[in-house]
N, C-alpha and C positions, 0 to 999 in steps of 0.2 A: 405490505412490502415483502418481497422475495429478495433471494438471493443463489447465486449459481457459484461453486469453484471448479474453475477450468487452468489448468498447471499448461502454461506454455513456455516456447522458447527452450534454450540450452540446458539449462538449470530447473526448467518445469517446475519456474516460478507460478503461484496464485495468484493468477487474471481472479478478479469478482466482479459479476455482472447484479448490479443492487436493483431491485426494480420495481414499480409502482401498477396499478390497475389501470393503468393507461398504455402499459407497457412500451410505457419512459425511463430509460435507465442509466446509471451511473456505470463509467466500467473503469474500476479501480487496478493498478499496476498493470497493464499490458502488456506482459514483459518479449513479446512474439510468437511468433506464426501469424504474422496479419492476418493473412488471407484464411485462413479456419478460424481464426477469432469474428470475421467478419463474414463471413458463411454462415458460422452459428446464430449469428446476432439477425443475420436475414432469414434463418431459418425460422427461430422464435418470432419472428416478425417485433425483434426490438428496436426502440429510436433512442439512439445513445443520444445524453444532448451534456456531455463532459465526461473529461476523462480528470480522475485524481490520482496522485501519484504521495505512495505512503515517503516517498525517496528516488534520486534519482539514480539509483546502481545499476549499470546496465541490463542488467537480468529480469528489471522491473520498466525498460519503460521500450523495450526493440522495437514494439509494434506500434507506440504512440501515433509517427507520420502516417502508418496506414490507417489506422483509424479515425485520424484527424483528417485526412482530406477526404474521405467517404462518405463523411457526415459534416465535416464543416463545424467540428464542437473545440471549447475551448480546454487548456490541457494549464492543472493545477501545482504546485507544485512550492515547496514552502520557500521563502528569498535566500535561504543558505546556501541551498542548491540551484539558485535559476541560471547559472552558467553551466551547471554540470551535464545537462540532456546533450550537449552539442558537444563536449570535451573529454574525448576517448579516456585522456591522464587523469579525468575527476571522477567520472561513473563507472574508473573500474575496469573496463574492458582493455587497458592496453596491457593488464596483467592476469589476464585471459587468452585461453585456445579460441576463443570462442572471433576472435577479431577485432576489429573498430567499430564501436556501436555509437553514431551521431546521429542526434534528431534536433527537428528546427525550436526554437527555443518557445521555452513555457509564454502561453497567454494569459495567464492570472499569477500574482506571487502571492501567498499563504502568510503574511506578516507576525502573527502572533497567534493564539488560542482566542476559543470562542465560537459564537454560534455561524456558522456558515452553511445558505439556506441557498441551493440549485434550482429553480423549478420549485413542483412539489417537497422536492426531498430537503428535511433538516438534520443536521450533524454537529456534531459538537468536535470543533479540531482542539487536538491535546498534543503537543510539542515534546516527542520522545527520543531527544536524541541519544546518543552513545553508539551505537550501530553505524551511525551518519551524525553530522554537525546537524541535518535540515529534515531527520525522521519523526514524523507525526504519525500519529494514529487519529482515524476518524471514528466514533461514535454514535449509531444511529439507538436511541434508546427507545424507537418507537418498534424496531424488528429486534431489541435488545441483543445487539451486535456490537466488536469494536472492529474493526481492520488494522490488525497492528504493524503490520508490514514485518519486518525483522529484528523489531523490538522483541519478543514474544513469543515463543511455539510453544507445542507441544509437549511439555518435560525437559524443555530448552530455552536458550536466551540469543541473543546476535551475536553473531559475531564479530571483534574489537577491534581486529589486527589488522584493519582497510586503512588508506589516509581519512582520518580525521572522525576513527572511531574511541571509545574510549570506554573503558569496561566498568569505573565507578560511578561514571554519568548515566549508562546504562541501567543498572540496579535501580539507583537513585528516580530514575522516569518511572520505569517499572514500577517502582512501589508509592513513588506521589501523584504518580496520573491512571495508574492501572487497576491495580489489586483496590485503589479506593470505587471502581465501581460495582456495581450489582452483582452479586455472589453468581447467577442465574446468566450474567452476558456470556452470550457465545464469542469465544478466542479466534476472529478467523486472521490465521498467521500468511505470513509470505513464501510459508513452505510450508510440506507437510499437513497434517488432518486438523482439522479444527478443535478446539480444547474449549474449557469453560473457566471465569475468573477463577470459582469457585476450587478446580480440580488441581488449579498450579500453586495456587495458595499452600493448598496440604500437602501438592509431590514435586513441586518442581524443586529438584537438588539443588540448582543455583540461588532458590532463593529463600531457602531454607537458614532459617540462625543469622538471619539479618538484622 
């Protein structure tokens, strides 16, 4: 299993394109520029067959419709948020420069934690919300990977202050669905460089003397 981070859209959020020897791929938060998300994807000669959505904040899903009618795949996304891809006031973007970001609404809903198997590919969904009421992280422990979307960066944590975030729920995810796995998983965040469980453990400020 491979993986690629391409930063699209306003906010140059992390697009991840997850991918297998068949060169079958997942392509996790699409957050925009369809059309270069989907030139690269032709480039690589990849066959997206779903899109996942760690949340749905604007920043992370712009590109969804273009990718969805390209390829015809369905687009994931947990029940907290499946009204939010199509409702500027819920994802976000009506308090944004950025404009009204609406996309047609999710084809699968994320009901709880647990193993959730695409294709070839298996992942384990983890329910982290605080950042968002409907934020998961995916877990792939066979590229020992998580996608944490904006639970989670680099020497950082999400941020609280959106409708229906909440900064001790936050912590709280972080540290019973996160920091409990593999010292060795690669952090790949919703922004920013990819980190290790391991590194945020010892330096992340926020979550230090918890």
């Amino acid at each position: 299993m491979k993986w690629r981070q391409l930063p699209l859209g306003p906010l140059q959020t992390n697009c991840y394109l997850y991918s297998n020897e068949q060169k079958e791929c997942l392509i996790i938060d699409p957050g925009g520029d369809g059309n270069k998300l989907i030139s690269i994807l032709q480039q690589q000669q990849l066959k997206p067959i779903a899109i996942l959505l760690t949340h749905a904040h604007f920043d992370h899903i712009g590109a969804v419709d273009d990718v969805r009618k390209q390829w015809n795949i369905p687009v994931y996304v947990h029940k907290n948020e499946k009204d939010w891809l199509s409702d500027p006031s819920k994802n976000g973007s009506q308090l944004f420069m950025a404009g009204a970001v609406s996309v047609s609404e999710p084809d699968e809903l994320i009901k709880g934690e647990g193993r959730l198997e695409i294709g070839s590919f298996v992942l384990e969904v983890y329910e982290t919300p605080g950042h968002s009421p409907g934020s998961v992280s995916y877990y792939a422990k066979e590229a020992d990977v998580v996608f944490s979307g904006d639970a989670l960066f680099a020497g950082s944590i999400g941020r609280t202050d959106l409708p229906g975030g909440n900064h001790e729920q936050l912590i709280k995810s972080i540290h019973n669905k996160l920091l409990i796995l593999p010292e060795e998983t690669i952090v790949l965040s919703g922004h920013g460089p990819d980190t290790s469980i391991e590194q945020e453990m010892e330096t992340n400020p926020f979550l230090n003397g918890f």
